[in-house]
C-alpha positions in Angstrom: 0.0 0.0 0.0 1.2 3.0 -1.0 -1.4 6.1 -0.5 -4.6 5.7 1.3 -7.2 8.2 0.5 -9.6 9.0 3.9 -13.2 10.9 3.9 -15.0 10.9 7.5 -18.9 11.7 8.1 -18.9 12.6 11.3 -21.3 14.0 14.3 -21.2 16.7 17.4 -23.5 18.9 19.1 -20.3 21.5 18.5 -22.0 23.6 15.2 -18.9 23.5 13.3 -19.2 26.5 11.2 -18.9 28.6 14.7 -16.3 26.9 16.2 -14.2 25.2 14.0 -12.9 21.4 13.6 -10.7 21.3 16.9 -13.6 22.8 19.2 -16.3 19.9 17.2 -14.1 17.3 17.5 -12.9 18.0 20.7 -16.5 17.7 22.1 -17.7 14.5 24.5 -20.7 14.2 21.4 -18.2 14.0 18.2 -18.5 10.2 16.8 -17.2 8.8 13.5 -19.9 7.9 11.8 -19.0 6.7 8.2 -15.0 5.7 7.2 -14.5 6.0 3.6 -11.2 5.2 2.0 -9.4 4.2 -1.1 -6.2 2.3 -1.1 -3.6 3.3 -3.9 -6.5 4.6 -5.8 -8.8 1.9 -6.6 -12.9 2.1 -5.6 -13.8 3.3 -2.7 -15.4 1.6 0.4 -17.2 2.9 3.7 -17.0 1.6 6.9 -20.4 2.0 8.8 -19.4 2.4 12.1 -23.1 2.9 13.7 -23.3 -0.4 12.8 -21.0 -2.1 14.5 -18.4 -2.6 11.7 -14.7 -1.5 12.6 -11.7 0.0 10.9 -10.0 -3.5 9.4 -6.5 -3.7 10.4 -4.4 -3.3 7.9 -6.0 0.1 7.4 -5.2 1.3 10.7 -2.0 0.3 10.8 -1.4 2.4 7.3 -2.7 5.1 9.3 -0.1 4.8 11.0 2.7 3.6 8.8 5.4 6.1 7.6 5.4 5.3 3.9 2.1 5.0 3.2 1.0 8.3 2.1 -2.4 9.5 3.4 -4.6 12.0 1.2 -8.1 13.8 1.3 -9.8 17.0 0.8 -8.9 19.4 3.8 -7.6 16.8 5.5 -7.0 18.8 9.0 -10.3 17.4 10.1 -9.4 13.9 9.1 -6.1 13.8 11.1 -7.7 15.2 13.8 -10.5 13.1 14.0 -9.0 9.9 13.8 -6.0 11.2 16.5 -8.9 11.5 18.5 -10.9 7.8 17.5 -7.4 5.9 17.5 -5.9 7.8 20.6 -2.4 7.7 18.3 -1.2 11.0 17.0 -0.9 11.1 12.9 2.1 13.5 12.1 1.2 15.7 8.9 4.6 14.7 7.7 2.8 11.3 6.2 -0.4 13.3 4.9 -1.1 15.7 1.8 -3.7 17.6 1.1 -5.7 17.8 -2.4 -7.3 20.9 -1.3 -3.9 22.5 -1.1 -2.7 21.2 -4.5 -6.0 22.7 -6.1 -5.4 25.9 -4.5 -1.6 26.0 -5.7 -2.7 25.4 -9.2 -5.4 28.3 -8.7 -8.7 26.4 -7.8 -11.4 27.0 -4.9 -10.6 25.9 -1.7 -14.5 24.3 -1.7 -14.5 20.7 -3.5 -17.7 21.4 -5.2 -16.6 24.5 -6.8 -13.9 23.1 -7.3 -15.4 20.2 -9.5 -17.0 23.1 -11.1 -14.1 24.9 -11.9 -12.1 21.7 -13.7 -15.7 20.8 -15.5 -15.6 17.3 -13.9 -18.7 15.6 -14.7 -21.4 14.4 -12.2 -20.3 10.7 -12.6 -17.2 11.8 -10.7 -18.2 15.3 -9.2 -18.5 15.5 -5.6 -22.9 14.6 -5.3 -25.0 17.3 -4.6 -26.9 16.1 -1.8 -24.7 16.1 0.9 -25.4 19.1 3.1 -29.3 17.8 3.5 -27.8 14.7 4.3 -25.6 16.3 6.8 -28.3 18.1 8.7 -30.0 14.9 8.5 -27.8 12.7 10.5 -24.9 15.0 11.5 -26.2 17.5 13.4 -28.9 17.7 16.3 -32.6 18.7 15.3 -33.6 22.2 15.8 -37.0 21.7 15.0 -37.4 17.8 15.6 -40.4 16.3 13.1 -43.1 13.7 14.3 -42.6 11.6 11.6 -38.9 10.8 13.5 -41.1 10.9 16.9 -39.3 14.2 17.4 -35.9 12.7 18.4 -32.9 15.3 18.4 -31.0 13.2 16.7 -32.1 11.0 13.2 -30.3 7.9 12.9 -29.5 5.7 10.4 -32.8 3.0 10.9 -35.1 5.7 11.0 -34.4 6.6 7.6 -32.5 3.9 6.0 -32.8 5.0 2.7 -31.1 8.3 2.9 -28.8 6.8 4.8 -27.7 4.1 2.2 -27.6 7.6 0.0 -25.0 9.3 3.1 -23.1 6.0 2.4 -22.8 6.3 -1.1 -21.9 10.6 -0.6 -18.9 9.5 1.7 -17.7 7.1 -1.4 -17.7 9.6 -3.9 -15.7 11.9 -2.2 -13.3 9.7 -1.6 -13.6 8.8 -5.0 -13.7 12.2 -6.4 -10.8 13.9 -4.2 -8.9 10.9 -5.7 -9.7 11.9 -8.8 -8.6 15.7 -8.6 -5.3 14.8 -6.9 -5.1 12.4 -10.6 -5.7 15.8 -12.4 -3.2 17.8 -10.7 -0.6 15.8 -8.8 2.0 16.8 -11.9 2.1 20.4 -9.9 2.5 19.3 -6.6 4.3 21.7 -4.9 8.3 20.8 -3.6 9.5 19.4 0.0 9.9 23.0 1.2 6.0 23.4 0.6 5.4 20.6 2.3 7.4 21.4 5.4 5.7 24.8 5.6 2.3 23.0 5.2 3.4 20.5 8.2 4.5 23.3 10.3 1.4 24.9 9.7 -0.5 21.8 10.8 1.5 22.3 13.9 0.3 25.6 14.8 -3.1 25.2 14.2 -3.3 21.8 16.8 -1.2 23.6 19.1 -3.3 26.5 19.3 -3.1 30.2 21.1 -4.3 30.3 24.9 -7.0 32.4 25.5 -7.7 34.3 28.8 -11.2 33.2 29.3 -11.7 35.1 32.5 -10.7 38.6 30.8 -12.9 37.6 28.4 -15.9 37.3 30.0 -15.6 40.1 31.9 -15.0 41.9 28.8 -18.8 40.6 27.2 -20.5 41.4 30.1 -19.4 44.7 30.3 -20.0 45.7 27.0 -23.4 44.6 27.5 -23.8 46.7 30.7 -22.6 49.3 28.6 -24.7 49.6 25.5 -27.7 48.7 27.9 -27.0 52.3 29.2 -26.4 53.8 25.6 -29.6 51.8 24.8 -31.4 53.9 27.7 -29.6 57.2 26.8 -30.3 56.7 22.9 -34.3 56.2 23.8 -34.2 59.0 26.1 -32.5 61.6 23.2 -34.9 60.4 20.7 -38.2 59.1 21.8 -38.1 55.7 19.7 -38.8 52.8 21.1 -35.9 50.6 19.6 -32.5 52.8 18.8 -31.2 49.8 16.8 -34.0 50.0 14.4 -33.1 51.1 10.7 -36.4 51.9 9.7 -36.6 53.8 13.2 -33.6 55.9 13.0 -34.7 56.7 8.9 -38.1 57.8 10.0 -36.8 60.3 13.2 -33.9 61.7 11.0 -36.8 62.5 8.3 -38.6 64.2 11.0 -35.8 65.4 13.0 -34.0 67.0 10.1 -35.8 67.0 7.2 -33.5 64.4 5.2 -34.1 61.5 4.2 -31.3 58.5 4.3 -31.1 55.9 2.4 -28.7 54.0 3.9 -26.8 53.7 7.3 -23.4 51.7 6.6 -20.6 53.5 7.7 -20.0 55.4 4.4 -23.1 56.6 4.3 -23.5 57.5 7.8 -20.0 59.8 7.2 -22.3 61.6 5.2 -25.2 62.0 7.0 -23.5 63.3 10.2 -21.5 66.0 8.6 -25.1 67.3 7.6 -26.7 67.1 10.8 -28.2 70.9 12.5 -30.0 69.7 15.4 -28.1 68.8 18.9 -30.4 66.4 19.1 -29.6 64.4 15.9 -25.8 65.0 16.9 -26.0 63.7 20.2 -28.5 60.6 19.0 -26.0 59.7 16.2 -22.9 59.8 18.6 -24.5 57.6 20.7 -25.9 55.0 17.5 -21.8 54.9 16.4 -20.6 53.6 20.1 -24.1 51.2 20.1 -23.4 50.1 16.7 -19.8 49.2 17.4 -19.3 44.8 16.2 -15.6 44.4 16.7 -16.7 43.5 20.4 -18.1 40.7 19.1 -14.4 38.9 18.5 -14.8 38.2 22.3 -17.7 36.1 21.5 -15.6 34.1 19.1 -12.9 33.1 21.7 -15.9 31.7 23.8 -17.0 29.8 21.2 -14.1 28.0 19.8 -11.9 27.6 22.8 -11.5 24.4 23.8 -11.2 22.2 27.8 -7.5 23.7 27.7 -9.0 27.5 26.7 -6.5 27.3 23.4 -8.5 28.5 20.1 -7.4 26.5 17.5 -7.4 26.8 13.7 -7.2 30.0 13.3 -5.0 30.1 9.9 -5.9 28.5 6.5 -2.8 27.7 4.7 -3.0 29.1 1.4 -5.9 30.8 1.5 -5.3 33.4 -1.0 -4.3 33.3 -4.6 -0.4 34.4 -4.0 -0.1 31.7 -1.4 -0.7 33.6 1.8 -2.4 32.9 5.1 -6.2 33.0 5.4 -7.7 33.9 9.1 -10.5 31.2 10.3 -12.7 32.0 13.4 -11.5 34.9 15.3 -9.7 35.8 12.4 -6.4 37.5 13.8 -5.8 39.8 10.7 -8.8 41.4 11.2 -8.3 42.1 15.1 -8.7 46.1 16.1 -5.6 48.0 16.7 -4.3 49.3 19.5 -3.3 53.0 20.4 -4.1 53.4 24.0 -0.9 54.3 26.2 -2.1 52.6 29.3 -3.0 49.1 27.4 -2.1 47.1 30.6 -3.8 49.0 33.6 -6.8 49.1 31.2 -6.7 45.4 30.6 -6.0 44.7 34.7 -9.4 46.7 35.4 -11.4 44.4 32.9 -10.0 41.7 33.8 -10.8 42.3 37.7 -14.4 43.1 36.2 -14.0 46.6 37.9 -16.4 48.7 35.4 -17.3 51.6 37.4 -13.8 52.5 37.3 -13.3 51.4 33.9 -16.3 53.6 32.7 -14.9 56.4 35.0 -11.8 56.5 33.4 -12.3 55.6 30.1 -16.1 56.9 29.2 -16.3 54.8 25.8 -16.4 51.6 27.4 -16.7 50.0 23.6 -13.9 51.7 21.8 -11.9 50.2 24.9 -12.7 46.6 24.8 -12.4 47.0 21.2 -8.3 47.7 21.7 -8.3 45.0 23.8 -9.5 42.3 22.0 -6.0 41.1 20.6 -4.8 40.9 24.1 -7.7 37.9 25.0 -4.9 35.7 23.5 -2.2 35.4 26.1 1.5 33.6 26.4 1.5 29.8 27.9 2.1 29.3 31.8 5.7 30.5 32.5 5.9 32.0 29.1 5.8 35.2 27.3 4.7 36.2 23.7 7.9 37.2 21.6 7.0 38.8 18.8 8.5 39.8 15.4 8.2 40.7 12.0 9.7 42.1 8.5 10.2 46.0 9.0 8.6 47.2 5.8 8.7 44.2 3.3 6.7 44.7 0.1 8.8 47.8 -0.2 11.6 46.0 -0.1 10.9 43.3 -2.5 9.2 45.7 -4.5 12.4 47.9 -4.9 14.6 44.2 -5.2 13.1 43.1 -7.8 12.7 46.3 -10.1 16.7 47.1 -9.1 15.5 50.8 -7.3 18.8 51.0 -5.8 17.9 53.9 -4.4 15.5 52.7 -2.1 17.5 49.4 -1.6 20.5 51.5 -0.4 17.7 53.5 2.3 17.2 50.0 3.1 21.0 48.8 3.6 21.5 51.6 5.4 19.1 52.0 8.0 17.3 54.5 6.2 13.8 56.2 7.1 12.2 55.2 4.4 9.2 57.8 4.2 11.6 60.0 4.9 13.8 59.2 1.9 10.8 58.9 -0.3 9.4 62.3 0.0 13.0 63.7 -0.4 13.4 61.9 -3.8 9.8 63.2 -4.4 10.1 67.2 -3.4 13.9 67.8 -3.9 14.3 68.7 -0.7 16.1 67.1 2.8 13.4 65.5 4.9 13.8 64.5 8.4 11.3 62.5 10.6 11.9 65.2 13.4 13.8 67.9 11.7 13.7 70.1 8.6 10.6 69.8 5.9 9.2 66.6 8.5 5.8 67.8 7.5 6.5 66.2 4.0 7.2 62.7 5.4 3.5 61.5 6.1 3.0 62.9 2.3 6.1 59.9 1.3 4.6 57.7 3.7 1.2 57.3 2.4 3.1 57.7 -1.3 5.1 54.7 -0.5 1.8 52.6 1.3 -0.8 53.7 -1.6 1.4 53.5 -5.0 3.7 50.9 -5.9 1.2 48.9 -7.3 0.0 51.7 -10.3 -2.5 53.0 -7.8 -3.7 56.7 -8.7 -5.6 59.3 -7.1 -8.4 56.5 -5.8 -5.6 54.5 -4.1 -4.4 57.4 -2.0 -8.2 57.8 -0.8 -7.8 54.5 0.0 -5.1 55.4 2.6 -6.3 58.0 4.1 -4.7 61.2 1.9 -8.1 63.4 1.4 -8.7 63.0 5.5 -5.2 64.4 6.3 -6.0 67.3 3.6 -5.0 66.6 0.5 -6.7 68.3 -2.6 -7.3 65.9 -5.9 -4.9 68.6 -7.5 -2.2 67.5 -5.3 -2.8 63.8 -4.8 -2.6 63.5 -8.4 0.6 65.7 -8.5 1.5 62.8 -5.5 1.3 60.6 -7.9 3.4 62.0 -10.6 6.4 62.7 -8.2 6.3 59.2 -6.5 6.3 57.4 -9.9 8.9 60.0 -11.8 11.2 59.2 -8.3 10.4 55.5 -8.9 10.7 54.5 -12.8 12.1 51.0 -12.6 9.4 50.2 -10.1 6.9 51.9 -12.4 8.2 50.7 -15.6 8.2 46.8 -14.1 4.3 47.6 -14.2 3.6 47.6 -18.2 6.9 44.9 -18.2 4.9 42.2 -16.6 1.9 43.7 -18.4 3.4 42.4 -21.4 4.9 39.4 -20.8 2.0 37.5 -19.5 0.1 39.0 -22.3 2.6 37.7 -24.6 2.3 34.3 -22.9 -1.5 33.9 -22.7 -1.3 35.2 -26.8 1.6 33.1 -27.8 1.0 30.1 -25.0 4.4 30.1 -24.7 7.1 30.7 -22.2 8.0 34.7 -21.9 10.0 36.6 -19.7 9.5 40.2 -18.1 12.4 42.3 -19.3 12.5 44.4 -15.9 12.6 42.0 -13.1 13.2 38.9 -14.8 10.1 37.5 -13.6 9.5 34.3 -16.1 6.2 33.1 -17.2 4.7 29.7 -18.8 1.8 28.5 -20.1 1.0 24.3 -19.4 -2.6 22.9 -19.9 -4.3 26.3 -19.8 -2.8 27.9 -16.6 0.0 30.5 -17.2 2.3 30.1 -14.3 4.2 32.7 -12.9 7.5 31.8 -11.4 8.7 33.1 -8.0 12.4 34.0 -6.6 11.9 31.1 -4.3 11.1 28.6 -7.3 7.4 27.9 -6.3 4.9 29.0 -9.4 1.8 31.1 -8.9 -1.0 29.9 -11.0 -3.6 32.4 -13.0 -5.7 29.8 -14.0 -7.4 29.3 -17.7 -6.5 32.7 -18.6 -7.8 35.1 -21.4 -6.5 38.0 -23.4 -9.6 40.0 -24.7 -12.2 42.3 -24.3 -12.9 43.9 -20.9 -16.4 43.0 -19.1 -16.4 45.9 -17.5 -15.2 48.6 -19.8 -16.0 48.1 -23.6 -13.7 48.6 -25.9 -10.8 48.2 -24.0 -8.5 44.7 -23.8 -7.1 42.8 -20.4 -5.8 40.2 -18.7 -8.7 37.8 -17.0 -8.2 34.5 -15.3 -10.5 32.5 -13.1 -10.5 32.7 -9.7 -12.8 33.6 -6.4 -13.8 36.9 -6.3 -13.1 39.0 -3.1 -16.1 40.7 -2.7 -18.8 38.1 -4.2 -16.7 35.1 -3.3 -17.6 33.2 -6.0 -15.9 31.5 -9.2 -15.8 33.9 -12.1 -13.5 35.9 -14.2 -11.3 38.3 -12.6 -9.6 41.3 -15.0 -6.2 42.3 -13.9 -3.1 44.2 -15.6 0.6 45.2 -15.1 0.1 46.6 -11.9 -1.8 43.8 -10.1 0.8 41.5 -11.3 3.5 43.3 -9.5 1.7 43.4 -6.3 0.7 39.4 -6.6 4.4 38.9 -7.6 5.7 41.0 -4.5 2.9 39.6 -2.2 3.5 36.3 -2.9 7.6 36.8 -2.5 7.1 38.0 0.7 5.2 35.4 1.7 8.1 33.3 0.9 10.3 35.3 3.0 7.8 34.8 5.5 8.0 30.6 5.0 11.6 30.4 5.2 11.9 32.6 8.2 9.2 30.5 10.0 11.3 27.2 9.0 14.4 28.7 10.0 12.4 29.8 13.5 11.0 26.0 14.2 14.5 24.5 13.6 15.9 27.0 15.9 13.4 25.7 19.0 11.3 29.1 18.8 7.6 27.7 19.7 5.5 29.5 16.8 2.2 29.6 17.8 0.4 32.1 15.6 1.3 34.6 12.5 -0.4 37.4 11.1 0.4 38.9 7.8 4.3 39.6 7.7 4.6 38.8 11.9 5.2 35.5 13.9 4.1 35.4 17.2 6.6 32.7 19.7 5.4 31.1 23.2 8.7 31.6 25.1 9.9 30.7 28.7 10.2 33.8 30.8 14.0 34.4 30.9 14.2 32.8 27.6 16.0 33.7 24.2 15.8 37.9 23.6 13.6 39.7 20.9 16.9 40.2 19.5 17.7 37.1 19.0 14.3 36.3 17.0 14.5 39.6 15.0 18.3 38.3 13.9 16.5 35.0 12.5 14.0 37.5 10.3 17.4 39.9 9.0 19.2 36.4 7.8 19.7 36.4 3.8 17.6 33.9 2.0 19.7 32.4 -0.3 17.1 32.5 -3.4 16.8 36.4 -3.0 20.7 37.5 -2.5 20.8 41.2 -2.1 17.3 41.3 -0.7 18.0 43.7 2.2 15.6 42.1 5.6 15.4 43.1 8.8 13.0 42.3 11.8 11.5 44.0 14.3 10.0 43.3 17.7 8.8 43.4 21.2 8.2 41.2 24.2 4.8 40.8 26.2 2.8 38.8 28.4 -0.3 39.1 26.2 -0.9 39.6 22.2 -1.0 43.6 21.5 -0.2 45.9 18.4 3.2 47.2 19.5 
């Protein structure tokens, strides 16, 4: 035997969507319910386990063999689940993952979509009836029927025949994961991949350690709290329910005499800046603070930790289309910031549950918890967070690979980069706390907003019509940054044509810039990467735009960010530089994180360029992490790295 493939149907009380695989699995209720697996390829079969029939033996020992291979779709959930059933740990270093191989040639992370995407036919798609079948027997009833004499759960004699139809879902997806891995196992990604994906594996089962008493303490103030706003917003207005829509629309038209037609944040902008009354001013004050969701993170922490408080699986491995990290559950790249000077006193009060004091001195109770949130996750016992990351990377890799040498020698020399940027903009000196420094925040946001061909819209974007800045002189921005940044600029229409020139010609081109080489194989253009992975654009186009008529671009099918779906996405020059730097950087970020588990650092969460370390208190300095992140990596010599860090007992923006 050389691979076994491995599908699970499985069962909790644990919603799974809410709280993730570890938190289900980890549950008293979860049970294996069906076994399905394929050795070396051939037809599947399903063990039943509800019916007495057991793993046979020389499939569990395979489980547990080094050289036989195990596969599946998201096979996370599979690992864990059967760690759990066989009380034997199942290193990742024997398993791969189809879903990962999809993604690295482009796909959807979702295996029906994904059978959509490669046009597999429904004799080996994945069968469409499986999430009915799933609420059927895999999750407790939440409106139990008579016909079932209103039992919670439904099992498989007291509807045999879907269940023979559950049976024959858990072959095909054994069979039809088997199938995709067929289609693309030519592209499997290299040992290096595979470490990263292992290591990955690691962090996610390890988990981060949440500090469930802060926590709670945190929810139920922030109910107290908007109980009060709740009274004050009633009292101000008159209307029965201040979280109303249709409410609030209705008193602003007879408040103010406007009528709104929407109240998202945008719109709400707008509608404040136009407001005459006190009154309205007050109300609407008091709406923003009620109306405040990142509190609800704490909620998250509740629900996924598990008997040890750790939250676990919170990163997708290759979740976007250069290769980078996804966040799962509480979703650590989307945590608030913090700006607050006395972060730790005003954690201690929370945490003692002290909220008159807390309200006393800091009167928005919400926009406090809210800077907390990132530090619910706390070091292990003994321990303290060491964190670190890349000072500035996608400028440096930016500048690397379209030879800037300007900006690489601000780099090698410990350079201000803003600083320098705005100088090479305005002909002038610029200091961060000297002469011209008011022009720095203009090279800063420069240097943020437009390596990427951004224009006038991506300076918006960061901020630059809020700090002042007329159209007249963002787009004169614009000008000076690209005129003191040509190479960078001109690797824009470089790229531009050479995966034009590939789609056109379906053969392999090369940007004349960067370098930057790109092939076409079985309709996916590949775009090859410093560290000698390939970034896949998959079955892509060269014609006419769908948004703009007339005018011809780049597509390629992917998920969209904002629908989420599988269709066509348009891109151009510019777009392609920021996957290619993205996606470098992310590799910077892999080998640093290799480098950091072979050194003994105890990774146990990352987010975006940073790595976060459990270390013993006494332990190995911030300095001596931040050297690891300033190493050379050997595929990208002259790439100019350096860390940056800070120590502390719980997670925080430093």
């Amino acid at each position: 035997m050389k691979t076994l493939g491995i599908d699970l149907e499985t069962k909790s009380e644990v919603p799974i969507k809410d709280c993730g695989s570890f938190r289900y699995i980890d549950d008293p209720s979860f049970e294996i319910l069906l076994f399905g697996f394929s050795v070396d390829g051939g037809p599947a079969e399903v063990i039943d386990l509800t019916a007495g029939e057991s793993i046979p033996r020389d499939i569990l020992d395979a489980l547990h063999h080094k050289d036989v291979l195990k596969t599946g779709w998201n096979n996370a959930f599979e690992r864990y689940g059967l760690w759990k059933h066989t009380g034997m740990y199942l290193p990742p270093e024997q398993w791969e993952d189809t879903m990962i191989l999809a993604a690295h040639c482009g796909l959807p992370l979702k295996l029906e979509t994904c059978c959509d995407a490669l046009q597999i036919g429904e004799d080996k798609a994945k069968l469409r009836v499986g999430a009915a079948l799933i609420r059927e027997f895999c999750c407790p009833q939440k409106r139990p029927l008579k016909k079932w004499n209103y039992a919670e759960w439904i099992t498989p004699d007291m509807d045999p025949e879907n269940w023979g139809l559950f049976k024959q879902y858990n072959a095909r997806d054994v069979d039809t994961e088997g199938y995709i891995r067929s289609l693309l196992l030519r592209w499997k990604p290299d040992a290096v991949e595979h470490r990263f994906w292992c290591l990955d594996a690691r962090i996610n089962e390890n988990g981060m350690r949440a500090d469930l008493p802060f926590v709670q303490h945190a929810l139920e103030m922030d109910a107290i709290y908007k109980a009060e706003l709740t009274e004050q917003a009633i009292a101000v207005s008159g209307m029965e329910n201040p979280n109303s829509v249709q409410q609030i629309k209705d008193w602003l038209q007879e408040q103010e005499d406007i009528e709104v037609p929407s109240l998202n944040k945008k719109a709400v902008a707008d509608v404040v800046a136009n407001l005459k009354t006190d009154q309205a001013k007050q109300f609407m004050e008091i709406r923003s603070k009620l109306s405040k969701t990142s509190t609800k993170k704490y909620n998250a922490f509740v629900r996924c930790a598990g008997p040890d408080d750790h939250v676990r699986g919170c990163f997708q491995f290759f979740g976007g289309h250069t290769g980078r990290f996804a966040g799962r559950l509480v979703q650590l790249q989307n945590l608030p910031q913090n700006h607050m000077d006395d972060l730790s006193e005003a954690r201690e009060l929370v945490r003692s549950g002290d909220y008159e004091t807390v309200e006393l001195l800091y009167p928005n109770v919400t926009g406090t918890l809210s800077e907390l949130i990132r530090t619910s996750l706390i070091a292990e016992s003994g321990c303290r967070f060491v964190v670190a990351d890349f000072s500035a990377i996608e400028a440096r890799v930016s500048a690397w690979f379209a030879h800037e040498e300007w900006v690489l020698d601000v780099f090698r020399n410990g350079g201000d980069i803003y600083c320098a940027t705005a100088s090479q903009m305005f002909g002038v000196p610029v200091e961060k706390h000297g002469q011209n420094a008011e022009l720095r925040q203009k090279g800063k946001i420069a240097t943020l907003a437009l390596g990427y061909g951004g224009g006038v819209n991506a300076l918006k974007a960061f901020g630059a019509d809020k700090m002042g800045m007329t159209n007249e002189e963002m787009a004169q921005t614009v000008d000076l940054w690209r005129k003191a940044n040509p190479r960078i600029a001109e690797m824009w229409s470089s790229l531009d044509r050479a995966m034009r020139r590939c789609i056109v010609h379906k053969a392999t081109t090369v940007d004349k810039v960067g370098g930057v080489r790109f092939r076409w194989d079985s309709g996916i253009v590949w775009m090859r990467l410093p560290s000698g992975r390939e970034m896949a654009y998959y079955h892509p186009e060269y014609g006419e735009s769908r948004f703009q008529k007339g005018k011809i671009t780049i597509s390629y099918m992917g998920v969209g960010q904002k629908t989420r779906k599988w269709e066509r996405i348009e891109t151009w020059g510019g777009r392609i530089f920021e996957n290619l730097v993205q996606a470098t950087a992310r590799d910077c970020l892999r080998d640093t994180m290799l480098r950091l588990d072979e050194d003994g650092w105890d990774i146990r969460g990352h987010v975006h360029d940073e790595v976060i370390c459990s270390e013993p208190l006494g332990g190995r300095s911030v300095e001596e992490m931040c050297s690891i992140f300033s190493k050379p990596i050997d595929w990208a010599p002259g790439l100019p790295l350096n860390g940056a860090g800070y120590e502390t007992p719980f997670y925080k923006k430093d």
